[in-house]
C-alpha positions in Angstrom: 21.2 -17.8 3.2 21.7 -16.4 -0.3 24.7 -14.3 -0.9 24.8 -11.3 -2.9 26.5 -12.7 -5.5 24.4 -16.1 -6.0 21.4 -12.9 -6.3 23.7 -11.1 -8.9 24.3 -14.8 -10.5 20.7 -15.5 -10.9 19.8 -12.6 -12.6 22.5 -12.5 -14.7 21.7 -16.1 -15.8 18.0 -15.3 -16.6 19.3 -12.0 -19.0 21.6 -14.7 -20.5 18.8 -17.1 -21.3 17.1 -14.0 -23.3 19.8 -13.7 -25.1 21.1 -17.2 -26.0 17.4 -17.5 -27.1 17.7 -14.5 -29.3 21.3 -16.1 -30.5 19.4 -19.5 -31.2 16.7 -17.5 -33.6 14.2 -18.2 -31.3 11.3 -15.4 -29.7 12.8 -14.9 -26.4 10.3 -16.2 -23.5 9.9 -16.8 -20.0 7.6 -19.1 -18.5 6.4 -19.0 -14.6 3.5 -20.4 -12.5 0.1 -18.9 -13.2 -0.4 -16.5 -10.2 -3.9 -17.0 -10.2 -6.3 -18.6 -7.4 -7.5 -21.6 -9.6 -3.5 -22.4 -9.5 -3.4 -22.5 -6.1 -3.1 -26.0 -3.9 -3.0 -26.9 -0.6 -0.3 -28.8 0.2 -1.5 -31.0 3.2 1.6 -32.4 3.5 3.3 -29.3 4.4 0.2 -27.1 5.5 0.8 -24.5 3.0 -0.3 -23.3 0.1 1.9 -24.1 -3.2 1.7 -23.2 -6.8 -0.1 -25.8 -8.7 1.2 -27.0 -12.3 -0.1 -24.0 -14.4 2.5 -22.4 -16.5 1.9 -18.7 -18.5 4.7 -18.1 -20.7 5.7 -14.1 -21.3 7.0 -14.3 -24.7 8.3 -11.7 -27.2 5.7 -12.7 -29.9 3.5 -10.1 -28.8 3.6 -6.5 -28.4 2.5 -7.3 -25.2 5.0 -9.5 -24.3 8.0 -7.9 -26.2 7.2 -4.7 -23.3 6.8 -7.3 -20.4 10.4 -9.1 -21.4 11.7 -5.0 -22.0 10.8 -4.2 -18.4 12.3 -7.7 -17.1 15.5 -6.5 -18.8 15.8 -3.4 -17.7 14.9 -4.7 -13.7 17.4 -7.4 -13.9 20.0 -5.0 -15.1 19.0 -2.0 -12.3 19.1 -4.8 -9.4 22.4 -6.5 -10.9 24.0 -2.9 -10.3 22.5 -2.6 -7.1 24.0 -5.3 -5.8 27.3 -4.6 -7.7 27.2 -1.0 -5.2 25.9 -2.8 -2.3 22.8 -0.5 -2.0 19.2 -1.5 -1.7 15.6 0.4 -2.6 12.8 -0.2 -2.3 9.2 -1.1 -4.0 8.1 2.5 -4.5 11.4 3.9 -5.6 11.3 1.3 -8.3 8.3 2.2 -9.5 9.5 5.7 -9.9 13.2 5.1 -10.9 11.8 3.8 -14.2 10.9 7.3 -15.5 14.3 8.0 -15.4 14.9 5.1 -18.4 16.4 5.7 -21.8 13.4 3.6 -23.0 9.7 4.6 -22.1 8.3 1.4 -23.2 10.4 -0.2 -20.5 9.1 2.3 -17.6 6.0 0.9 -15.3 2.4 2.7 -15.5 1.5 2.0 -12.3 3.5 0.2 -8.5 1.7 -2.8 -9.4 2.8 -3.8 -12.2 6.5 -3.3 -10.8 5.4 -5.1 -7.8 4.0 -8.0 -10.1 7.5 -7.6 -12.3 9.7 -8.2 -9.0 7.5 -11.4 -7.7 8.1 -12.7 -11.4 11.8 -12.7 -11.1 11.7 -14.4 -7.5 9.6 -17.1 -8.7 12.1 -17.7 -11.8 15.3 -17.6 -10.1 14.2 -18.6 -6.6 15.5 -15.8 -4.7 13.3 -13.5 -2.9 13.0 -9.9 -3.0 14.8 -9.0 -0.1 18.6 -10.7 -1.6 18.3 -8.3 -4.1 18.2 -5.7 -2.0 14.5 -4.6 -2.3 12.5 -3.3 0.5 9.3 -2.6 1.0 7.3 0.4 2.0 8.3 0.6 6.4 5.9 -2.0 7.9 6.2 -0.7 11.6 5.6 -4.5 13.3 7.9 -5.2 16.1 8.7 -7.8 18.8 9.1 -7.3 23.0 10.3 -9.9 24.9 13.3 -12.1 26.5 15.4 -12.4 23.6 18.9 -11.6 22.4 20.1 -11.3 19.1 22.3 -9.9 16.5 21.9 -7.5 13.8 23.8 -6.9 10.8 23.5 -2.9 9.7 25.4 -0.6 7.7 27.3 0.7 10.4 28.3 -3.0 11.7 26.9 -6.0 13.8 25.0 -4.6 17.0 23.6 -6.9 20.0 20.0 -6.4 21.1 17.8 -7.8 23.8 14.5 -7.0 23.3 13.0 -6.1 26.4 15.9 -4.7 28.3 17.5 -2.3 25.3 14.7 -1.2 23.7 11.6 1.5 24.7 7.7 0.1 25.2 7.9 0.4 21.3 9.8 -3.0 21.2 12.2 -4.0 18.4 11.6 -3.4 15.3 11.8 -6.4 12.9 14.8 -5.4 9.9 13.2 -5.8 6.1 15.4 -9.0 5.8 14.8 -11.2 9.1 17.7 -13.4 7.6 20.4 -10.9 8.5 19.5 -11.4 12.5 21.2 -14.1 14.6 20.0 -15.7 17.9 22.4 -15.3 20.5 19.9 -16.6 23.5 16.5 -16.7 24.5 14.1 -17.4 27.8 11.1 -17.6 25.9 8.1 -20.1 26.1 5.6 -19.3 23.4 5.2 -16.6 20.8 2.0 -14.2 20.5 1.2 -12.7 17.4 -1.0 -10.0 17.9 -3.1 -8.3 15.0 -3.8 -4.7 16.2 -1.4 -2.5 18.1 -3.9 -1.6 20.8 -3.6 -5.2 21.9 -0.1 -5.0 21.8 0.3 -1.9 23.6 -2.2 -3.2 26.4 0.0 -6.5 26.5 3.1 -5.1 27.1 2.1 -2.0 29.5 0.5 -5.2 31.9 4.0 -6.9 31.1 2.2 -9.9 29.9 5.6 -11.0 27.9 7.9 -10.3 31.0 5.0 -12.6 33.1 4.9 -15.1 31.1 8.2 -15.2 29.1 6.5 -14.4 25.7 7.7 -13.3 22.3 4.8 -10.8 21.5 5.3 -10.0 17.8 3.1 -7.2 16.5 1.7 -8.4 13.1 0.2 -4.8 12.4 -3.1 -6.1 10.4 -2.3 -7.9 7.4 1.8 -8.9 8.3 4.2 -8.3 6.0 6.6 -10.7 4.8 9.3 -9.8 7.0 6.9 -10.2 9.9 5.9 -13.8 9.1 9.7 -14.6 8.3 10.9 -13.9 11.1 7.9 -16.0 13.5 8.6 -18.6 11.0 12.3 -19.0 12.3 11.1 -18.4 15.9 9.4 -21.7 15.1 12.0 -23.9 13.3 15.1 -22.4 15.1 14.1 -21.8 18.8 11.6 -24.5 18.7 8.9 -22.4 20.1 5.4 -22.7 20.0 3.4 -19.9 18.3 0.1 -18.4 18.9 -1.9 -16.1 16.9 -4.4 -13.5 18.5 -6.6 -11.8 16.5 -9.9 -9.9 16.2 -13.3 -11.9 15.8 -14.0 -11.5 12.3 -13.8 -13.2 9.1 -10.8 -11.2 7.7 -8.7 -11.4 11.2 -9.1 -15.1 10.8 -7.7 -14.8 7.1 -5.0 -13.0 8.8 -4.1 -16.0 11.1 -4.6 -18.0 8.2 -1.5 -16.2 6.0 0.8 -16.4 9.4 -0.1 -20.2 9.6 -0.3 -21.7 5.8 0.7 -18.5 3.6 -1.1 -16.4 1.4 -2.3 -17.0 -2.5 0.2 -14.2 -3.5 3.4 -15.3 -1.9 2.7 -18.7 -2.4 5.9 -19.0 -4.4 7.7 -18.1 -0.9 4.8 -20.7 1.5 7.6 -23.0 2.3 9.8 -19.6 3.5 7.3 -17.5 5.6 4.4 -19.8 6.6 4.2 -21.5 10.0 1.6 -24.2 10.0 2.1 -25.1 13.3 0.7 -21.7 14.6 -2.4 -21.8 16.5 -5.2 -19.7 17.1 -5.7 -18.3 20.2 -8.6 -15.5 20.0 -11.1 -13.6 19.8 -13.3 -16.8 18.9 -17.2 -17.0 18.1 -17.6 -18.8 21.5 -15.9 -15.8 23.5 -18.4 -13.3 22.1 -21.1 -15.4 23.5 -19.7 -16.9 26.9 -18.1 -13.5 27.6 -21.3 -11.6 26.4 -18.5 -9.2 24.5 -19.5 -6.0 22.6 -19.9 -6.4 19.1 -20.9 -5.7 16.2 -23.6 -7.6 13.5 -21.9 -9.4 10.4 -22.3 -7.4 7.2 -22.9 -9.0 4.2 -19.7 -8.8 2.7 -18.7 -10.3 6.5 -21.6 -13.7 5.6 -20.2 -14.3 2.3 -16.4 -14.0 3.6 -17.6 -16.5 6.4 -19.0 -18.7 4.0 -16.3 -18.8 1.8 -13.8 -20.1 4.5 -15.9 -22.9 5.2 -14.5 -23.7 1.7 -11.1 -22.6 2.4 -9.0 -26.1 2.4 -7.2 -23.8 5.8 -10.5 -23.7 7.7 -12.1 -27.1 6.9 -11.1 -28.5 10.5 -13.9 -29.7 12.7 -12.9 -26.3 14.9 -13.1 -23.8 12.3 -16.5 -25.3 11.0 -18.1 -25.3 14.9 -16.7 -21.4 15.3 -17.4 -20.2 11.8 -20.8 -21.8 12.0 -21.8 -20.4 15.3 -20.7 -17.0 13.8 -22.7 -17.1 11.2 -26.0 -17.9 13.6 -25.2 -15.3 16.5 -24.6 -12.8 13.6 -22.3 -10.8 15.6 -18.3 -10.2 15.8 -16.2 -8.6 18.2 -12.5 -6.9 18.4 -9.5 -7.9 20.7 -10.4 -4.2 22.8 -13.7 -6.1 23.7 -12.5 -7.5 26.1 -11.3 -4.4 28.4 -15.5 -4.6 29.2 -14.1 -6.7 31.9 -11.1 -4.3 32.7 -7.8 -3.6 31.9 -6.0 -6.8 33.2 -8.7 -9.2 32.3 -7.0 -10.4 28.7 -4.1 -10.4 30.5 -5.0 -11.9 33.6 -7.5 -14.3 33.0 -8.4 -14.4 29.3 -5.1 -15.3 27.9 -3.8 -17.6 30.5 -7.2 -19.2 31.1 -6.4 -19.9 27.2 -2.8 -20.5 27.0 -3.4 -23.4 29.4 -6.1 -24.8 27.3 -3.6 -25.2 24.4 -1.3 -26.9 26.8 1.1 -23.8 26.0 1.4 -22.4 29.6 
């Protein structure tokens, strides 16, 4: 795990590169992976999805690029001190800490472009947004289920199992996942679930208690921290990992960034992507063999549909059968769907029925 200081050290190194550059008599630059989607590969080695060899320089030639290097400058010197006083902040407050600059070429017009600024310096020093102390806006996902583990907080270490110490609400997964420890575990399989109704219904039928599972809340699109963290429930408790989403194009992106990573953090693929998680639900074939409720495709629904049957994550001869039958029943259906059945029938029959399928239960 990266320490504070190796942080502090990298961005103190990049500010020194700016200025041995200006000491040299040279326009100061910095050059990083193009973050767009033609620079994105599929590594099928790994199962993720990696920068490719595309590099844009931000140099100090241009107006431009002068303001771009200005803001870098003045980031690297507020997260250096934030670091140096042990305090963190996060996204948002950056954004509007920058007013308060002597310089107002160096503030940010909008969050996005500080966003953008802090994903700039993780890909050039290779240390991610949450050693220097940045957080996000709360993301809300939690876990429930038969772990232990210890938390480092301000107020000290504290030891958590996650069914018997906390509410129905679950734990709720820390900004950095890096700070927890496993202490023990009697876990079999972990279930990512995309909407908090489903989670909600899981746990009030004590579906993880039944069947020893790790239900982790992904809360729509999951957040880094979220993925992190079912990343090391992977490589450190060796534990298989499923993920359970809605029946739609967009729910199956959603697996897709728990499984191989997303275009925008694909500096950080190797970090928060699991590529042996599998999808579990709700598939094309359920809607029809189940007769669920749904709803017709839009169009913007087709053409996302279509698209992943270019997406290097969905050419598998499973993704092609379920995205094509989508396409010719015209129809998709949410998790909830299924309480057409009853209450107890994703839990009782559905996902065991499907669980046993994947040779998880």
């Amino acid at each position: 795990m990266t320490t504070e200081s190796d942080a502090r050290d990298e961005l103190i190194d990049l500010a020194a590169d700016f200025y041995d550059q200006f000491a040299d008599g040279k326009i100061p630059e910095m050059t990083l992976p193009t973050r767009t989607k033609s620079n994105i590969e599929y590594d099928e080695e790994s199962g993720v999805w990696t920068y490719g060899d595309r590099t844009s320089t931000r140099s100090a030639n241009s107006v431009r690029g002068a303001r771009k290097l200005l803001k870098a400058a003045y980031t690297i010197e507020f997260l250096a001190d934030q670091l140096d006083d042990e305090r963190s902040s996060t996204l948002r407050e950056l954004y509007y800490l920058s007013e308060s600059w002597d310089n107002d070429e160096a503030q940010f017009k909008s969050q996005d472009e500080s966003n953008d600024l802090v994903e700039d310096l993780e890909i050039v020093t290779g240390v991610t947004r949450e050693d220097f102390h940045m957080r996000p806006e709360e993301s809300g996902a939690k876990v429930m289920g038969p772990l232990r583990l210890r938390e480092q907080t301000n107020r000290g270490d504290r030891e958590i199992h996650c069914q018997l110490d906390v509410g129905q609400g679950g734990y709720q997964i820390p900004n950095n996942p890096d700070t927890i420890e496993f202490l023990d575990n009697d876990a079999d399989f972990v279930l990512c679930v995309e909407t908090g109704g489903m989670r909600d219904r899981l746990v009030e039928n004590g579906f993880d208690e039944a069947h020893n599972a790790l239900v982790v809340h992904l809360g729509g699109q999951p957040a880094r921290a979220t993925r992190r963290l079912t990343k090391r429930f992977r490589d450190e408790l060796d534990l298989p990992v499923v993920v359970f989403t809605d029946g739609d194009p967009w729910s199956y992106r959603i697996y897709g960034s728990v499984a191989y990573g997303s275009i925008k953090s694909a500096h950080l693929s190797k970090y928060l992507a699991t590529p042996e998680a599998r999808f579990i639900g709700i598939q094309p074939k359920d809607i029809v063999e189940y007769d669920l409720p749904s709803d017709p495709l839009a169009d913007s629904d087709i053409n996302a549909l279509e698209s992943e049957l270019e997406d290097p994550r969905f050419q598998t001869d499973y993704w092609e059968e379920q995205i094509e039958l989508q396409l010719d029943i015209g129809k998709k259906s949410e998790q909830q769907s299924l309480a057409s059945r009853g209450l107890d029938f994703v839990t009782d029959t559905y996902l065991p029925e499907r669980l046993n399928e994947m040779g998880v239960l």
